[in-house]
C-alpha positions as CSV (number, residue, x, y, z in Angstrom):
1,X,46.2,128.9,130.3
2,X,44.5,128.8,126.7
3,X,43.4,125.8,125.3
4,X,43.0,126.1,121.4
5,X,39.6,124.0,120.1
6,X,40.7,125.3,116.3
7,X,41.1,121.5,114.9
8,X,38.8,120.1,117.0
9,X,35.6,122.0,116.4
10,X,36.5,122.2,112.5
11,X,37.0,117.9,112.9
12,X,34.7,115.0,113.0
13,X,36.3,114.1,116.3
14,X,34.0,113.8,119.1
15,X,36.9,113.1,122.0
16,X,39.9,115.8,122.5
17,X,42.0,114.7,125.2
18,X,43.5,117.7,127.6
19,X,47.0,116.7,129.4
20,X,48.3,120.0,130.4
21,X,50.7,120.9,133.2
22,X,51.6,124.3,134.0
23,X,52.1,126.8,137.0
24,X,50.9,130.4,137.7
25,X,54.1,132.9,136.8
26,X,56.4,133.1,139.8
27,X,54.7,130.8,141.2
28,X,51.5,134.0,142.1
29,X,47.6,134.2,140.9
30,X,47.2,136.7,138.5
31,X,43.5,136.9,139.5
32,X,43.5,137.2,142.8
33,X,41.8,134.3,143.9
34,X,43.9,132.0,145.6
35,X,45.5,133.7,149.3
36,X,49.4,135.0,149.3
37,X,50.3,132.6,151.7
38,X,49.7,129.9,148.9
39,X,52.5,129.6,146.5
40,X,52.3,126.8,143.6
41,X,54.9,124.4,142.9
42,X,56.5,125.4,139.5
43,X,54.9,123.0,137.2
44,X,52.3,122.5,140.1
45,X,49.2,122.5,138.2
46,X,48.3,119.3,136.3
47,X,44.6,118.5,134.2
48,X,44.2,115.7,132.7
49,X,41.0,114.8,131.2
50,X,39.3,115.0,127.7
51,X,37.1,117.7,126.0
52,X,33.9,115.6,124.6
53,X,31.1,116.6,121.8
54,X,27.8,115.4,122.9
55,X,25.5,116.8,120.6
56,X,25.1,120.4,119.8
57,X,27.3,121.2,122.5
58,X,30.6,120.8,124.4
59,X,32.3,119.6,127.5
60,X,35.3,119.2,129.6
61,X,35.7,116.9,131.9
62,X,39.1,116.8,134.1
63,X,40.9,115.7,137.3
64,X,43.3,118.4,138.4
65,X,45.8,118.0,140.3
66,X,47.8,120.9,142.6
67,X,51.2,121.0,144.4
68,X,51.2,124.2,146.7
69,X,53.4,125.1,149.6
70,X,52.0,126.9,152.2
71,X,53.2,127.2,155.8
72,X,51.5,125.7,158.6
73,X,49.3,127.1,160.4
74,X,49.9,126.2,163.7
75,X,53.6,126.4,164.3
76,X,54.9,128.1,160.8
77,X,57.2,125.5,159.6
78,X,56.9,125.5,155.6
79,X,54.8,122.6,154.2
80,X,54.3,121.4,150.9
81,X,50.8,119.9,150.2
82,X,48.9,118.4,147.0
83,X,45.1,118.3,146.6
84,X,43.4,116.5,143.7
85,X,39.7,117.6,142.2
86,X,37.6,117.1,139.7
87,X,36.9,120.0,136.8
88,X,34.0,120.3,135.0
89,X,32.8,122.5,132.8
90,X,30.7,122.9,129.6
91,X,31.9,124.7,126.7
92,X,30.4,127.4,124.8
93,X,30.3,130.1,122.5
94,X,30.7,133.2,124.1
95,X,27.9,134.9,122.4
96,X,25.5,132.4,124.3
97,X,26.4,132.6,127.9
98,X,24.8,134.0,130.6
99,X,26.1,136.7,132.8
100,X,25.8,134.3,136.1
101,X,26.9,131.2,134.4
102,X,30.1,130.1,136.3
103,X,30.4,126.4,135.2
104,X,30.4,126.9,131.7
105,X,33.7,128.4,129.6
106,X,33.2,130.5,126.3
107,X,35.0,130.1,123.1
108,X,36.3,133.0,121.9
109,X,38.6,132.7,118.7
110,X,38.4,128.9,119.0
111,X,40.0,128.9,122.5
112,X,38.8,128.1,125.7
113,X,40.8,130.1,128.7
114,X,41.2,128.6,132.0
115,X,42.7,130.9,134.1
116,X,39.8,132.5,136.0
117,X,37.8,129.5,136.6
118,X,40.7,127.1,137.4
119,X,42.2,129.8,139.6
120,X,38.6,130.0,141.1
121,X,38.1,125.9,141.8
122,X,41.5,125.9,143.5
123,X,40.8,128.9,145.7
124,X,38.1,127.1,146.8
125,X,39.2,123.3,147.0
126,X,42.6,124.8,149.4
127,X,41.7,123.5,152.7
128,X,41.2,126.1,155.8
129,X,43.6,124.5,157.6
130,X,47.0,123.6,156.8
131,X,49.3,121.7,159.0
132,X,52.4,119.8,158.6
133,X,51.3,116.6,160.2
134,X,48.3,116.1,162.4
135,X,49.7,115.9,165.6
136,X,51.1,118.9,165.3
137,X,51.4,120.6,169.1
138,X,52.3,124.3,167.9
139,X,54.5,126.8,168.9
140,X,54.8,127.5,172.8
141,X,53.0,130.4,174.1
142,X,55.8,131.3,176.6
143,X,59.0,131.5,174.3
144,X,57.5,131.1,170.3
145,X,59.2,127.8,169.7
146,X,58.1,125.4,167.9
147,X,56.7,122.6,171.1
148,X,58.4,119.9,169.0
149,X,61.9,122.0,169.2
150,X,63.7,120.3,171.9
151,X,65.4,123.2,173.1
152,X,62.1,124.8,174.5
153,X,61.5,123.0,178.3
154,X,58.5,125.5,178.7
155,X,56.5,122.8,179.8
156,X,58.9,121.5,182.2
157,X,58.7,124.4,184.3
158,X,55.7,124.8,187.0
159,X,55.0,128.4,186.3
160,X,51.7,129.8,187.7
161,X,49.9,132.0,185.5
162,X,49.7,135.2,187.3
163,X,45.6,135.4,186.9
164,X,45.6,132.5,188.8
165,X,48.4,132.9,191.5
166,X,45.5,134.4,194.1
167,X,44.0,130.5,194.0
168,X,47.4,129.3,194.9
169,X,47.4,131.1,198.0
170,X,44.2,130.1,198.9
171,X,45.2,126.5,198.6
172,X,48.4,126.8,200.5
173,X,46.5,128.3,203.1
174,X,44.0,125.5,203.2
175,X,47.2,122.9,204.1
176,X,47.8,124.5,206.7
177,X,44.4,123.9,208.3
């Protein structure tokens, strides 16, 4: 996503306000940066915010929200989720940045592109863990269900794990002491 700074920078303004929303194409990152498992909503990325002059230089300051579905990771059911973070960045010519300089964003023909470095704050806002409600209990270990599936009564049934079955017979034979 491009931003073009062509009227602002040749304008006395000193407030350009940013409202964009926008998704990834199909819904992928074209840089890499955000996992496969992550898919963004169409339309899923929002930032809002303004682009200020202060001085000889430039900055952008923005919230950005983004809706994502995902799947959750302890029993696989599909979840949608939305985080919310702040962006900012300053702005500068491209001539004048530094190899290592990750929160600024160059100008180059009087646009500013967000792609990498959005792509990059998301990748690193996503949560580790995503689940699709806290309580979730899983999936059971003996037949894959989902433990909140009511057809799985895995629990119901006293099975003894076979590492363990030797203790068993040690403490049947201790009742009959």
């Amino acid at each position: 996503m491009k931003i073009d700074l062509g009227d602002f920078l040749s304008s006395q303004k000193s407030v350009f306000p940013v409202d964009l929303r926008f998704s990834p194409e199909d819904g992928a990152d074209s840089t890499g940066m955000i996992p496969d498992s992550v898919k963004i909503a169409k339309d899923g990325i929002a930032v809002s915010g303004e682009i200020r002059s202060v001085g000889s230089y430039l900055s952008l300051g923005s919230e950005v929200t983004v809706v994502y579905e995902t799947f959750c990771d302890r029993c696989l059911a599909p979840v949608e989720k939305e985080i919310v973070f702040r962006f900012d960045r300053q702005i500068v010519a491209a001539s004048s940045r530094g190899g290592d300089d990750d929160d600024s964003l160059p100008v180059e023909d009087g646009k500013i592109d967000l792609d990498a470095p959005l792509s990059e704050a998301i990748a690193l806002e996503l949560p580790s863990l995503n689940l699709c409600r806290e309580d979730c209990p899983g999936l059971c270990p003996v037949c894959g269900k989902p433990r909140s599936d009511p057809t799985c009564v895995c629990a119901e049934k006293k099975e003894i794990d076979p590492r363990l079955a030797i203790l068993k017979k040690l403490l049947d034979n201790s009742e009959e002491v």
